[in-house]
N, C-alpha and C positions, 0 to 999 in steps of 0.2 A: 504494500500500500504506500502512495505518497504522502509526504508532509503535507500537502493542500488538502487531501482527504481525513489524516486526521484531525486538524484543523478545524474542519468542515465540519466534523462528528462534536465537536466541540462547541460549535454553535448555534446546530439545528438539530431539533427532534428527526432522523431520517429512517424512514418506515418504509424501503424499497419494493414495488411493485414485482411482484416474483416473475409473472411472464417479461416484463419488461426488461428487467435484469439479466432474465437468460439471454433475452436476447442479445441485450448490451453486449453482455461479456463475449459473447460469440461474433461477434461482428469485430469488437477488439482483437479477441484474443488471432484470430485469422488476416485483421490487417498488420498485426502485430510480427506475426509468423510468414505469413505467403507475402503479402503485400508490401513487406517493411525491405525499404533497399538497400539495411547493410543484410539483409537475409538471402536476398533475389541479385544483385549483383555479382555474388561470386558466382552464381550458378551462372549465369548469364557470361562472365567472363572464360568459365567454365567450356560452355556450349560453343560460344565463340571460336576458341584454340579448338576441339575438336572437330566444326564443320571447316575450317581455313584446312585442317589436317586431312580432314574425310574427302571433303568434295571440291579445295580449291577454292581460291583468294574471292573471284564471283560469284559462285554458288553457295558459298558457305556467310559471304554477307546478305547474300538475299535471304538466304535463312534466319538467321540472325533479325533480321529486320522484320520478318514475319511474324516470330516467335517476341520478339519485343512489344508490335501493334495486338496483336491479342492479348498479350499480359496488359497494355494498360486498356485497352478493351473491356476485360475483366473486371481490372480494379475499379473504371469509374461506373461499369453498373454493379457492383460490388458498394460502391462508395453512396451512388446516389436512391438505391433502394434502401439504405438505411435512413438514410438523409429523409427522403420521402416519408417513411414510417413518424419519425421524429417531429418532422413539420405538420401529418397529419395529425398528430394529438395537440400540439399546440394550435391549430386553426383550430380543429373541436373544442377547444376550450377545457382538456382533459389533463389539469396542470398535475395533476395527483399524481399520472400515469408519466406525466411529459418530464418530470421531476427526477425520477430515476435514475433514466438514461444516463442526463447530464453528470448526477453524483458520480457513476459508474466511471465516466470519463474522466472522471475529479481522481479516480483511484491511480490512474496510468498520467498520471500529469508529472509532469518534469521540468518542462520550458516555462519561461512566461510567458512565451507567446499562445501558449496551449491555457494554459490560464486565462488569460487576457478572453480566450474565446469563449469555455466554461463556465468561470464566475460569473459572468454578466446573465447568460442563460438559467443559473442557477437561483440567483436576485431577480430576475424579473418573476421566472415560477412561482415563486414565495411571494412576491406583491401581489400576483392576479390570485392567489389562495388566501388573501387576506392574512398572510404571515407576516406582517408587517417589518414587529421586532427582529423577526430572523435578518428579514429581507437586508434592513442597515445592521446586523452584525455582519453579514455576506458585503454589504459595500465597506465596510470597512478593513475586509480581506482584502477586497479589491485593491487596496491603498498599498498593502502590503507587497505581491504576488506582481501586479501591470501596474506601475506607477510611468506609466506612461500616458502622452496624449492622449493617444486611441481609449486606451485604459479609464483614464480618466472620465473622458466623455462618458463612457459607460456607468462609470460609476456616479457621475455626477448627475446623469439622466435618472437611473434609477434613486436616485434622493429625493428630486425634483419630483417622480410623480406620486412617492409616499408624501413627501411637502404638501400636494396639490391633495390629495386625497382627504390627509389631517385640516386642512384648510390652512396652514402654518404659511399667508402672505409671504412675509418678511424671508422666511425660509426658502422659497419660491422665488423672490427676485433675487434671494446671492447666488443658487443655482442657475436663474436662467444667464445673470452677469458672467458668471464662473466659466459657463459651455461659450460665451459670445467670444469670451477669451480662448478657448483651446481652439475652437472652429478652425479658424485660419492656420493652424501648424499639425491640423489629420488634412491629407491629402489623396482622402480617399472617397470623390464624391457619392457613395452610395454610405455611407457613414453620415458622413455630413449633411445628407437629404434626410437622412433616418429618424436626423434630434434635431433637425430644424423648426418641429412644432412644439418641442418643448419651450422653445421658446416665446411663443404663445401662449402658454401659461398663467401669466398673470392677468392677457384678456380674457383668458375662462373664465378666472375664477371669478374677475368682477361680473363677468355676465353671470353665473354661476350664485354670486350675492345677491347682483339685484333682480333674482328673480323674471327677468325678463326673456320672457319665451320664443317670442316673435325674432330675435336679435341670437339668441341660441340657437336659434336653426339656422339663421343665414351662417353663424360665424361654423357651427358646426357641421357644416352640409357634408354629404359624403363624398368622397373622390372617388378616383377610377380605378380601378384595383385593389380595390378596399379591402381586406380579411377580414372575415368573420368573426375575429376576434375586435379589431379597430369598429366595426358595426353595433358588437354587444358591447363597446364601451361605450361607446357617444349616444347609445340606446338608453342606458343606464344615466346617461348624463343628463338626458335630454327628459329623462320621467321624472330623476331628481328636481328640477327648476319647473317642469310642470305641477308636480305635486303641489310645491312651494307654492306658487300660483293659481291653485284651486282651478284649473286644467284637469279634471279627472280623466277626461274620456282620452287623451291625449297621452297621459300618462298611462293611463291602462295600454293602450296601444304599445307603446315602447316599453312597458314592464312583460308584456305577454312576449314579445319578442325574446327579451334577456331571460325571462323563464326557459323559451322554448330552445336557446341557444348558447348560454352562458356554461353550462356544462359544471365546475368544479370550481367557478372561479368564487372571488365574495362580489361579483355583481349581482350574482341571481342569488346566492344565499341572504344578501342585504332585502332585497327586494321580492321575498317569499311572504317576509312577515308583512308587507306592507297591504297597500288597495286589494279589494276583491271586483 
């Protein structure tokens, strides 16, 4: 086990999903083993020297070359049906389930770059569970483990929407200052479009206080490619300030949604107790 993972044990109650973990471990333990290139290299250096010996300098590189495109052939549908599995429980909104994985991947961690990718995954799971408290002792790993730009932004995103959720303003404009600072030194535009709305934040929240429905929906209208999950949030935001504003039927509408699609997160456990 790695230091991140004990760590990890140390901060969060983790109660691992047993199908999900086999699976985890199995998808590691095989990229770990076949897929891993000080494993497959020598074999490959291997295979090399015997077709240059067997079949000559041309025939023995086009083999070579063959047997290379199918191995990463392999690897990335190897790679991206895990991927896939993983991204469908987090659209489902299945963080219980989505939670696992991540930790599992927390055991095999070594770099900070591999952290840097982890922890952030691990801290948002615990926010949409309404684990809150975990959630910032997880960002505060963060600090530790990717104290990097990249890193940062992540951690400083995930502060920002337990801030926004507690209602903690003041909390909310040093994070959204904080990220307008790192922005410019990640130079990674799909990063950088990612937490560009956190920074908006603090127009939520005033619409968010005053109550004001009509102005919540323009500001929060849906884009184009939206997730499932970004729909059950802004659904959940948008019964909140209607509530507020004695909107019931309005409210019903966007609670029935987050009922019917919220899955494991605390949007739909919030909004169980509430309107009938």
């Amino acid at each position: 086990m790695s230091k991140l993972y004990d760590d990890l044990l140390n901060i969060i109650d983790f109660r691992p999903d047993k199908e999900e973990e086999q699976v985890a471990e199995k998808y590691l333990r095989t990229s770990n083993s076949i897929f891993n290139y000080r494993n497959s290299l020598p074999v490959f250096i291997f295979l090399f020297v015997l077709s240059l010996y067997r079949f000559g300098d041309y025939i023995g590189c086009i083999l070579i070359l063959v047997l290379l495109i199918v191995f990463l052939i392999l690897y990335g549908c190897h790679h991206k049906k895990y991927q896939t599995r993983i991204s469908s429980l987090v659209n489902k909104c299945m963080f219980s389930k989505a939670l696992t994985p991540f930790m599992v991947m927390s055991r095999y961690t070594r770099r900070a770059k591999e952290a840097q990718a982890v922890l952030p995954a691990i801290g948002n799971a615990l926010f949409y569970l309404g684990r809150f408290e975990e959630a910032k002792n997880v960002a505060r790993l963060m600090k530790k483990y990717c104290d990097t730009p990249t890193g940062n932004m992540h951690r400083i995103s995930l502060c920002a929407a337990i801030a926004r959720y507690e209602m903690d303003k003041s909390g909310v404009e040093q994070y959204t200052r904080e990220l307008q600072m790192l922005i410019p030194q990640v130079n990674t535009p799909y990063i950088t479009k990612l937490y560009e709305g956190i920074l908006k934040y603090p127009l939520y929240m005033e619409v968010e206080e005053s109550c004001d429905y009509a102005r919540a929906l323009e500001i929060l209208r849906e884009e184009p490619n939206e997730s499932l999950l970004q729909k059950v949030s802004r659904s959940y935001r948008l019964c909140k300030i209607a509530m507020s504003a004695g909107l019931n039927d309005e409210a019903q509408k966007h609670r029935a949604f987050v009922l019917e699609n919220g899955g494991d997160t605390f949007y739909r456990r919030e909004l169980e107790g509430t309107i009938r």
